[in-house]
DSSP file (Angstrom, degrees, kcal/mol; ACC not computed):
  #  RESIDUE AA STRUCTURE BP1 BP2  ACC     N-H-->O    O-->H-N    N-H-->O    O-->H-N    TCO  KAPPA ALPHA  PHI   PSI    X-CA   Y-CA   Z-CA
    1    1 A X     >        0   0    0      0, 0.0     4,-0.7     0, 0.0     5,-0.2   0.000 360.0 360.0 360.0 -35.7    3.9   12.7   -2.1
    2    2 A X  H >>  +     0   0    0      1,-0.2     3,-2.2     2,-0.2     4,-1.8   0.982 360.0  60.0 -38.8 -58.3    4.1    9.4   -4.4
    3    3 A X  H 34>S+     0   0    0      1,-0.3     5,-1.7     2,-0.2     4,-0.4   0.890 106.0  40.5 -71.4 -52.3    2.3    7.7   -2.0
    4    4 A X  H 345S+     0   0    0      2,-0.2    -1,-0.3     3,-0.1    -2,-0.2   0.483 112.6  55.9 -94.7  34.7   -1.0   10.1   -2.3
    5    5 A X  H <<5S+     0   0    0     -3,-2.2    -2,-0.2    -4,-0.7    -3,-0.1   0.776 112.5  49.1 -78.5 -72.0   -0.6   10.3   -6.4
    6    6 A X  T  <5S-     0   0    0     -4,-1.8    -2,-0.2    -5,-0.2    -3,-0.1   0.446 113.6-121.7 -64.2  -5.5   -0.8    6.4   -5.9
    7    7 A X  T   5 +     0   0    0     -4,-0.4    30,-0.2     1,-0.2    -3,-0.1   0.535  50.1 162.3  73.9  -4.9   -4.0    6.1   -3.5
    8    8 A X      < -     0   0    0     -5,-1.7    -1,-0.2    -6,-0.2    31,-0.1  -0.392  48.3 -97.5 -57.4 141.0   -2.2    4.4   -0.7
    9    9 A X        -     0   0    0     29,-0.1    29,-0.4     1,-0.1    -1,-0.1  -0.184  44.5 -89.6 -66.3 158.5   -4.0    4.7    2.1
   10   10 A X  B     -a   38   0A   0     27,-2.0    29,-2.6    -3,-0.1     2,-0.1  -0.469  37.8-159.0 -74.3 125.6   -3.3    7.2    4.5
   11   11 A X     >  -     0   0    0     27,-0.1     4,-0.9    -2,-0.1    -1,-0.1  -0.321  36.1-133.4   7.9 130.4   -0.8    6.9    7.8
   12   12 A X  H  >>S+     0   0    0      3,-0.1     4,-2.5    -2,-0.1     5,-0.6   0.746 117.7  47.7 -84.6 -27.5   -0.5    8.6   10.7
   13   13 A X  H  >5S+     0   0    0      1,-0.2     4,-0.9     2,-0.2     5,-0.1   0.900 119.4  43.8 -65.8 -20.5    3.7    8.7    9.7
   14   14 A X  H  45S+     0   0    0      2,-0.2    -1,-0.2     3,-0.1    -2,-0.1   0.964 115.9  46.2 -74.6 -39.7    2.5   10.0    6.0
   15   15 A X  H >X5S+     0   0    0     -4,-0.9     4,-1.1     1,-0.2     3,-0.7   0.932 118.7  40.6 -62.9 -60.8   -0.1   12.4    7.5
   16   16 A X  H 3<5S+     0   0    0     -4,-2.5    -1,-0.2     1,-0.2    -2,-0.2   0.664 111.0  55.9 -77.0 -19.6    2.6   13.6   10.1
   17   17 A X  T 3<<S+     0   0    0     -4,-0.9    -1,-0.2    -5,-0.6    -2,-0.2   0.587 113.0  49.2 -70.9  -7.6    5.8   13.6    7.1
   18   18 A X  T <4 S-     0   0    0     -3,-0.7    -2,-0.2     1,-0.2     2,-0.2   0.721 138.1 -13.8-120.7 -35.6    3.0   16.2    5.1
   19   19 A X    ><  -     0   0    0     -4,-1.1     3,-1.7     3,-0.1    -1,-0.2  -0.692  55.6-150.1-156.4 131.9    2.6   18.2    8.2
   20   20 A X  T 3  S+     0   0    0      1,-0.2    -4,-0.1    -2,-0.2    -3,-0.1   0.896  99.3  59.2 -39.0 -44.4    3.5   18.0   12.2
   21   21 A X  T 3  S+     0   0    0     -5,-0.1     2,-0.3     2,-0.0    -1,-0.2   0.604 100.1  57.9 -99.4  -0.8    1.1   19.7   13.3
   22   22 A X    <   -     0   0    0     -3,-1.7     2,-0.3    -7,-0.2    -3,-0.1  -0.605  63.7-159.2 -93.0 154.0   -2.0   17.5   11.8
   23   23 A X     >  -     0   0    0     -2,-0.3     4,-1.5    -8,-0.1     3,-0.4  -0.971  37.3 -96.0-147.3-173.0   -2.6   14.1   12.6
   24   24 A X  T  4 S+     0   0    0     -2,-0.3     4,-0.3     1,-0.3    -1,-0.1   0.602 124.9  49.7 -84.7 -24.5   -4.5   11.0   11.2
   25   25 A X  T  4 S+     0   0    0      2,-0.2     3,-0.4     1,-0.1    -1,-0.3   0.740 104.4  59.2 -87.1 -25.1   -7.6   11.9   13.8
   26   26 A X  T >4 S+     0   0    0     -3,-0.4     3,-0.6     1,-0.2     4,-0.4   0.948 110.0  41.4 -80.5 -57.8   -7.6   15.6   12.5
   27   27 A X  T 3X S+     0   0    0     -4,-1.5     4,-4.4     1,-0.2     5,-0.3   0.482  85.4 105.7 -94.9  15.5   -8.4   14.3    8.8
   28   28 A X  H 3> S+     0   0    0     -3,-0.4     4,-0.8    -4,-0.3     5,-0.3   0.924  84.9  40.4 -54.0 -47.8  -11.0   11.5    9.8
   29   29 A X  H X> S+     0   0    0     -3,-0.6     4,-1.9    -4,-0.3     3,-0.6   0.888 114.2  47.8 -88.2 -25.8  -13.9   13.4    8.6
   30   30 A X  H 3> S+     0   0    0     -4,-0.4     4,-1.4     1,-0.3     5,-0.4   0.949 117.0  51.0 -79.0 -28.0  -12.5   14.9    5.4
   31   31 A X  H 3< S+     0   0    0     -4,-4.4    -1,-0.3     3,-0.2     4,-0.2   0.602 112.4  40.7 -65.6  -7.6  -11.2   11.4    4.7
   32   32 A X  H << S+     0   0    0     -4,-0.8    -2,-0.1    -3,-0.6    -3,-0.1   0.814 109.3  58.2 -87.2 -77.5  -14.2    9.9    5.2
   33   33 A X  H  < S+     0   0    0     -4,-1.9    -2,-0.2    -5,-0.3    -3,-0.1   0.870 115.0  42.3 -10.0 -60.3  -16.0   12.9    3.3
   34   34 A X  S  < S-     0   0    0     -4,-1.4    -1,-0.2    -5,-0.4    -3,-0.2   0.899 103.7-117.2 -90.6 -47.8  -13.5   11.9   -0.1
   35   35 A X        +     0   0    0     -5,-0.4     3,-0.1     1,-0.3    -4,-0.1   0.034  61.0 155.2 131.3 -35.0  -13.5    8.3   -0.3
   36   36 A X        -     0   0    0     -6,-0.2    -1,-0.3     1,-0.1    -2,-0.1   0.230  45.4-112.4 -42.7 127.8  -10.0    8.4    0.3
   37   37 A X        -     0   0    0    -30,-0.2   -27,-2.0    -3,-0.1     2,-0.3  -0.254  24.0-147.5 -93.8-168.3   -8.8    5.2    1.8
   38   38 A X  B     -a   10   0A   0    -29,-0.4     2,-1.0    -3,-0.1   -29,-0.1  -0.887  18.2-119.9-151.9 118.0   -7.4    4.8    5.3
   39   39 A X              0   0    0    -29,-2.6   -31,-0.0    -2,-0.3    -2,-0.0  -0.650 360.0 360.0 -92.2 133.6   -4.6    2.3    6.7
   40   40 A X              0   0    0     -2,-1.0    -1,-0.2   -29,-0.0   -29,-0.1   0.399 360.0 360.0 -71.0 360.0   -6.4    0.2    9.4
């Protein structure tokens, strides 16, 4: 949870430590959506 407090950009191993059953392709558009940035 540090990690998104801090704005690091997103994972798929952060996405999938925060829940199993999502992954990094599942949140493209709501990341997109939010600004939030995104590890390349």
């Amino acid at each position: 949870m540090r990690d998104l407090y801090a704005l690091r950009p997103l994972s798929e191993e952060l996405v999938s430590s925060l829940n199993g059953e999502v992954t990094l392709a599942d949140l493209a558009q709501d990341i997109s959506e939010i600004g939030y940035p995104r590890a390349r």
